[in-house]
C-alpha positions in Angstrom: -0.9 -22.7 92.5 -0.5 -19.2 94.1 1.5 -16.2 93.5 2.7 -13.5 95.7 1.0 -10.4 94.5 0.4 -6.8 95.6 -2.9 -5.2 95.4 -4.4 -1.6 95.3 -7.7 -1.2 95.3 -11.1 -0.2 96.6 -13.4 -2.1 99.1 -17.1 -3.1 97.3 -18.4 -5.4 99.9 -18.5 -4.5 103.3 -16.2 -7.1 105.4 -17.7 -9.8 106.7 -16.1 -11.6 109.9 -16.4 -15.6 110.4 -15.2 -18.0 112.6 -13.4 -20.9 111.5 -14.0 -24.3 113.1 -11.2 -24.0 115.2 -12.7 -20.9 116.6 -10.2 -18.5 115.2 -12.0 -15.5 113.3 -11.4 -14.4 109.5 -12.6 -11.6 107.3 -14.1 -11.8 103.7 -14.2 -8.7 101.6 -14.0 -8.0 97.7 -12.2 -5.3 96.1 -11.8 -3.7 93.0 -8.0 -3.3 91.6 -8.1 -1.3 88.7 -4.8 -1.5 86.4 -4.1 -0.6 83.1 -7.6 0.4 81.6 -9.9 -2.7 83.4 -11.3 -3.0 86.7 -10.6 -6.4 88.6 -13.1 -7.8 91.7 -10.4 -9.7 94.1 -12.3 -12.2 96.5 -10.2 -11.7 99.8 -9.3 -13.7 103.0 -7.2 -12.6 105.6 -6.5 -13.9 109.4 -5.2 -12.6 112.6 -4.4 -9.3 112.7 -4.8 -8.7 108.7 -8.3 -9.8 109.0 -8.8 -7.7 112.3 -7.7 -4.5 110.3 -9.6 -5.4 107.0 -13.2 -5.6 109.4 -12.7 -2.3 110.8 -13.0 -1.1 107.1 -15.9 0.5 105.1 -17.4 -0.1 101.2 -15.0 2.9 99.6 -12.0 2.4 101.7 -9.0 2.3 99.9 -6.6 -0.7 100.7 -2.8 -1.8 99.7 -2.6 -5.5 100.9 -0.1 -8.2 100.1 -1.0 -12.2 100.0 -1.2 -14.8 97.9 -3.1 -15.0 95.1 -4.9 -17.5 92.6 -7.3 -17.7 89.7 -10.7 -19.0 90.7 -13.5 -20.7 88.3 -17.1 -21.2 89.6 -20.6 -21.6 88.2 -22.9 -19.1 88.9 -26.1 -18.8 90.4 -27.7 -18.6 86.3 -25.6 -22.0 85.5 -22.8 -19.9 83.3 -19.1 -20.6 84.0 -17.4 -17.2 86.1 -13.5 -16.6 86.7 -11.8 -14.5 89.4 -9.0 -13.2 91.5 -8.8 -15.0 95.1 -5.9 -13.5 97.6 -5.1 -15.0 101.1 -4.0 -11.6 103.0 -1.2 -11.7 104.8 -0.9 -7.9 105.4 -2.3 -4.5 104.5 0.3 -2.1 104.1 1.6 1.0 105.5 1.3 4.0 103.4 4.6 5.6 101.7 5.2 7.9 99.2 4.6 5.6 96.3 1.4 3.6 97.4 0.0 7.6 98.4 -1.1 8.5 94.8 -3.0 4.8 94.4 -4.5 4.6 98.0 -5.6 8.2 97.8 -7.1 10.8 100.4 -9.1 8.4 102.2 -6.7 5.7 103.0 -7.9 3.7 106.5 -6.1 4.6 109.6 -5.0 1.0 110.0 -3.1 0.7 106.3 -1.8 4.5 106.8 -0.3 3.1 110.3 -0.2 -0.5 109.5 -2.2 -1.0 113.5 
């Protein structure tokens, strides 16, 4: 079950580009969206030209992207039970007006121009 969800945040992994075994390429990065007093780490995957964009980013980019998005549950490496955000990106977004004051000064020139 997956929702469609918008989400401002902050790169704090550097991307990481894959190939899938059909030979097409996808990006992995996490980012933290911070809402109404917490801080939430989103796993994301995007493909095709989302996931293009996403790799040309840097840790401390900021990024609007839209996707779906699920709840995740996994064990961790110390055996204790950890829960999580996990968004298939479909698209960053261009900037406007009202995405300006959460993207901030340092938004990447590929969600400012959504190239």
């Amino acid at each position: 079950m997956s929702i469609t969800a918008l989400v401002v945040g902050q790169l704090i992994r550097a991307p990481l580009q894959r190939l899938g075994r059909t030979g097409k390429s996808f990006s992995l990065v996490r980012v933290s969206a911070a809402g109404e007093g917490c801080e939430v780490a989103v796993s994301v995957i995007a493909f095709g030209l989302a996931g293009e964009q996403l790799a040309g980013l840097r840790v401390g980019d900021r990024v609007a992207m839209r996707g779906q998005i699920r709840p995740a549950i996994w064990r961790g490496r110390d055996g204790e039970l950890r829960a999580g955000l996990e968004l298939t990106c479909e698209a960053l977004l261009p900037s406007c007006p009202a995405l300006d004051p959460l993207l901030g000064r340092n938004a990447p020139q590929s969600a400012a121009t959504g190239q």
